[in-house]
KERO-168003 format. One record per residue: residue in one letter; x, y, z of N, C-alpha, C, CB in turn. Coordinates in steps of 0.05 Angstrom, whole numbers, plus 5000, padded with zeros to 4 digits. Glycine has a CB too. Example, Ala and Ser with C-alpha at 12.3 -4.5 7.8 and 13.67 -1.06 7.14 Angstrom:
2
R residu neast nnorth  nup caeast canorth caup ceast cnorth  cup cbeast cbnorth cbup
R      a  5264   4886 5156   5246    4910 5156  5264   4934 5156   5226    4911 5181
R      s  5257   4955 5142   5273    4979 5143  5258   5001 5157   5282    4988 5114
//
This chain:
62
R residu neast nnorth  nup caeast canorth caup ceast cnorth  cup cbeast cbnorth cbup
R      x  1476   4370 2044   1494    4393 2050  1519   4382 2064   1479    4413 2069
R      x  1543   4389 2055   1566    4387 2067  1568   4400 2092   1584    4395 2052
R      x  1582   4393 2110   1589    4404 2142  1592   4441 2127   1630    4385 2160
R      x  1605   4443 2110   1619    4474 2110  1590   4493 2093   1659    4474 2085
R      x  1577   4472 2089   1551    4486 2079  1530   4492 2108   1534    4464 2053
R      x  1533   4465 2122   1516    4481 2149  1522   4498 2162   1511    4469 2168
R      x  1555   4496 2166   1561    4520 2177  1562   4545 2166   1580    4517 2186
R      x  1568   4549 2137   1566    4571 2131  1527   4579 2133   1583    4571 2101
R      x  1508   4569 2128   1480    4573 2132  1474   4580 2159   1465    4549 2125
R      x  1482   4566 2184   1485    4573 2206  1500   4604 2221   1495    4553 2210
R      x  1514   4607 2203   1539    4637 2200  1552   4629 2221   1528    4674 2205
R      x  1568   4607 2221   1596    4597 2250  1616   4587 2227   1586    4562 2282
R      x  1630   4580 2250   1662    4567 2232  1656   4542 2241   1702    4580 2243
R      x  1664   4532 2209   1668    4496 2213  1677   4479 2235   1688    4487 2197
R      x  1698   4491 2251   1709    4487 2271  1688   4485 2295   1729    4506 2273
R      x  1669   4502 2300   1656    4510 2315  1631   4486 2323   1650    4535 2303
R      x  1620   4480 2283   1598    4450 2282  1613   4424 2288   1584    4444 2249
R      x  1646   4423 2298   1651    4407 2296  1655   4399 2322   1664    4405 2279
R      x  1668   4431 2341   1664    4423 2369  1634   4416 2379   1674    4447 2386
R      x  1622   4429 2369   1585    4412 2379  1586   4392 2376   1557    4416 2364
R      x  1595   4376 2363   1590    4343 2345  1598   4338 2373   1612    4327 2310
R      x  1628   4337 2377   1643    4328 2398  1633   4340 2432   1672    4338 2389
R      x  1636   4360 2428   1626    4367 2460  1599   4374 2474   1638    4388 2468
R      x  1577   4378 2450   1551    4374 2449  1536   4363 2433   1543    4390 2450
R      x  1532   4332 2433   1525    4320 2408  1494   4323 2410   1536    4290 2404
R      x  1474   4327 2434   1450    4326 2435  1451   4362 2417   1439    4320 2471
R      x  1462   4380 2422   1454    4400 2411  1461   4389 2377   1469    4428 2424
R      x  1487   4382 2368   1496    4374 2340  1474   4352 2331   1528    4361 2339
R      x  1460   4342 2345   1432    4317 2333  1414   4333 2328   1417    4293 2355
R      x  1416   4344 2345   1382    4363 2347  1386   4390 2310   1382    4395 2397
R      x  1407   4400 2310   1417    4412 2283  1412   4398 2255   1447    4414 2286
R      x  1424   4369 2258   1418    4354 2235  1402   4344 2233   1430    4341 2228
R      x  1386   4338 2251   1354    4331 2252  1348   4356 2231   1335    4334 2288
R      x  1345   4376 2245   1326    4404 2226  1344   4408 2207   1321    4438 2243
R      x  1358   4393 2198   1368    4398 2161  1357   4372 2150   1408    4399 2153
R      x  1353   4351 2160   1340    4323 2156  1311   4333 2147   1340    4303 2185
R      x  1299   4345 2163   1272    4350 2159  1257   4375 2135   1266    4356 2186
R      x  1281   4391 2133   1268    4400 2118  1286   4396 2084   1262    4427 2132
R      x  1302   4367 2084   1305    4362 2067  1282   4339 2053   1329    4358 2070
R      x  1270   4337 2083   1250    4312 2067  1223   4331 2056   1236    4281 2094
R      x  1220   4356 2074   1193    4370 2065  1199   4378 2028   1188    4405 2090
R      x  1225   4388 2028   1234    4398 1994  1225   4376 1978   1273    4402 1986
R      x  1230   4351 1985   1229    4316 1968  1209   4316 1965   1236    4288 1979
R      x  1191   4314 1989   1160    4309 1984  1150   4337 1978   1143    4295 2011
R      x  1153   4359 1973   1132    4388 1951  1147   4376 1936   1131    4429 1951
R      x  1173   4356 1918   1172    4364 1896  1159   4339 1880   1199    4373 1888
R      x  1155   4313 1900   1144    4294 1887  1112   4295 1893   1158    4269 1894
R      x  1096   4319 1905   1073    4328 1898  1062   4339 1878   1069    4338 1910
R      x  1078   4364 1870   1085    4367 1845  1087   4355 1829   1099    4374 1843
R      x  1100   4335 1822   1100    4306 1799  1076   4302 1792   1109    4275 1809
R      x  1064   4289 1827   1039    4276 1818  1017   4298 1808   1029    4258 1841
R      x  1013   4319 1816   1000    4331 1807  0998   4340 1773   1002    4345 1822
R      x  1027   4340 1765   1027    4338 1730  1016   4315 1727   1057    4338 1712
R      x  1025   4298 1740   1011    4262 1724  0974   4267 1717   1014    4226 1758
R      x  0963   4277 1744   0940    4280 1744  0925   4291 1726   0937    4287 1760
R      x  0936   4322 1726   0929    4341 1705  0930   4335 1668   0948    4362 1713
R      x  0962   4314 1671   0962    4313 1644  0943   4286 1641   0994    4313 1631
R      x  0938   4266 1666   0914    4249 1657  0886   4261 1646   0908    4232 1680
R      x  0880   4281 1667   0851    4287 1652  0845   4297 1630   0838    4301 1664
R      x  0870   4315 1618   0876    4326 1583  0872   4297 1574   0916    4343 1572
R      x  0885   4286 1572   0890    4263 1549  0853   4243 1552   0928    4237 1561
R      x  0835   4256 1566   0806    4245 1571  0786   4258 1555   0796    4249 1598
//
């Protein structure tokens, strides 16, 4: 996500994620942490998903 995508998801002005960066960076860490994380939860359901076709289409082909 681009800066103008968090902020627009967040509903603030760009300006606003950028004074956090700068004048509250423990709050601006703690933000991109929880976009970090639930970009890794999306990665891993979708490479569960994978494996689970692999599986399924292993036991067809048995």
């Amino acid at each position: 996500m681009t800066q103008r995508d968090i902020a627009g998801y967040l509903n603030i002005d760009r300006t606003t994620l950028y004074n956090w960066k700068k004048n509250k960076p423990n709050l601006y860490k703690i933000i991109m942490q929880g976009f970090e994380v639930e970009e890794v939860k999306k990665l891993l359901k979708e490479s569960l998903e994978k494996l689970e076709s692999i599986e399924t289409s292993d036991k067809k082909k048995k």
